[in-house]
N, C-alpha and C positions, 0 to 999 in steps of 0.2 A: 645330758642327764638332767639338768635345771632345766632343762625344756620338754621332760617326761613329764614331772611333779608340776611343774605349771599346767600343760597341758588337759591331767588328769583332774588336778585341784579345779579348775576350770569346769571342766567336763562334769563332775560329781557337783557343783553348785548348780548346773543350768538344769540338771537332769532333777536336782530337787526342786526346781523350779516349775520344768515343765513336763520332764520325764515321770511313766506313770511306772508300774512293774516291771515290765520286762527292760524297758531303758535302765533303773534302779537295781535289778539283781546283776546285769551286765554293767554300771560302771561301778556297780560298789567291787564284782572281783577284780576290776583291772586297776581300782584304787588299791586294794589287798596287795595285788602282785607288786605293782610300780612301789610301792611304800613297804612293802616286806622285802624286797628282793636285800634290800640293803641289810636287814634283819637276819637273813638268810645266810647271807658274807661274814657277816658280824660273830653268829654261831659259830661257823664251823670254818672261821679264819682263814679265807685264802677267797684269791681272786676268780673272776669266773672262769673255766676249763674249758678250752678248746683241742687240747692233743688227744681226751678221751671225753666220752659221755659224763655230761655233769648230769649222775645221779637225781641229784639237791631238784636242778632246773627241770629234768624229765617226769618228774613226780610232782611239780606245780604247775606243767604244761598238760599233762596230763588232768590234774584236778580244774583248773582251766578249764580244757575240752570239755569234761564232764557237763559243766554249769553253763557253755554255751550250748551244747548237742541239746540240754534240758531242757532250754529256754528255748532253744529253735522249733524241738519237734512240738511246742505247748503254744506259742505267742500268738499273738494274731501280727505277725507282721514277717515283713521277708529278710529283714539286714541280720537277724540272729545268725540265717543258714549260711549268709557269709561271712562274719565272726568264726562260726562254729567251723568253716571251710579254711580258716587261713589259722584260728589257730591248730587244725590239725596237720598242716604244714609244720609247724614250729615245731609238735609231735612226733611228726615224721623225719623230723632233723636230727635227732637224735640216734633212729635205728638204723638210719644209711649212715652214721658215723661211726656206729660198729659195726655194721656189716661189711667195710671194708678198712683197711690202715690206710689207702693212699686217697682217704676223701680228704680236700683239702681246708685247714685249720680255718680260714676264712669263708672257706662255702659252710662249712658248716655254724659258724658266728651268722652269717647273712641269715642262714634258712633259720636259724634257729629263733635272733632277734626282729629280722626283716619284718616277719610277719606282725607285730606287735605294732608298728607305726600304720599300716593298712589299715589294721583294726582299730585303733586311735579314730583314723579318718572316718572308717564305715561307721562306726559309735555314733561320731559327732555329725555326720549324715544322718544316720539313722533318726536321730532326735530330732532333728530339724525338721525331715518328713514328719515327723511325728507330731509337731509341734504344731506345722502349717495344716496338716487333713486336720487335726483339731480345731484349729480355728476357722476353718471352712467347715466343717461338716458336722461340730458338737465332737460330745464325749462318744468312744467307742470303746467295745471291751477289749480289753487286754489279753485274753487269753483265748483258744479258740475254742468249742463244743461240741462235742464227739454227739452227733445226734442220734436218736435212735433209729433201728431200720424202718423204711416207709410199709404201710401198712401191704401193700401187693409184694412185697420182695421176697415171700417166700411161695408165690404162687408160679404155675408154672405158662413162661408166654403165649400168649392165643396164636395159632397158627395164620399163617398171610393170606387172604384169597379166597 
């Protein structure tokens, strides 16, 4: 657990460092979660649930997914779509834990938290790419641009021959 909070304490100074938007909207929610979850405990008194779906945890995994899906389908880079992929695992831990009684209390702790240290890693990868194409190649944009249609795209193709 002191090895989340450092990790993430970490992670949020380098990323203001050298992280631009999309690095910064992704390590400020996993600052939010790793530093709320205890928040979270604290409200509504009891420890984390594994014999049934924790409510609490599926509804911040859920808001989670949101703001990586966001950030993956906008960024100009590729580690969001796999952020946005592993926390949908964590997601998905919770509806196989009711769709059956004999999922087991630890698979479902794995799938639920497992994903959350992967994403730690791809984060702190993510950035470092990010860091190194920067300093080889200058500033780039952060975001990607939906460009408009080319001017022949609504004409119809010249026949071959």
């Amino acid at each position: 657990m002191i090895t989340n909070y450092l990790w993430v304490s970490l992670l949020s100074v380098a990323v203001l460092r050298w992280g631009a938007a999309p690095e910064r909207i992704c390590v400020a929610t996993l600052f939010a979660v790793t530093f709320g979850d205890p928040i979270y405990h604290l409200l509504v008194q009891r420890a984390p649930v594994y014999g049934s779906v924790d409510i609490g945890h599926l509804v911040i995994d859920v808001g989670v997914a949101l703001v990586f899906v966001g950030v993956a389908l906008r960024a100009n880079r590729v580690y969001p779509l796999w952020l946005a992929a592993f926390q949908l695992v964590s997601v998905l831990s919770h509806f196989a834990r009711e769709v059956t009684d004999s999922f087991p209390k630890l698979a479902y702790g794995m799938m639920s938290y497992g994903p959350f240290y992967i994403i730690l890693a791809i984060m702190t990868g993510g950035l470092v790419f990010h860091a190194r194409r920067r300093k080889h190649l200058g500033p780039y944009r952060s975001w990607r641009t939906f460009s408009s249609p080319s001017p022949g795209g609504g004409r119809e193709p010249r026949p071959i021959g």
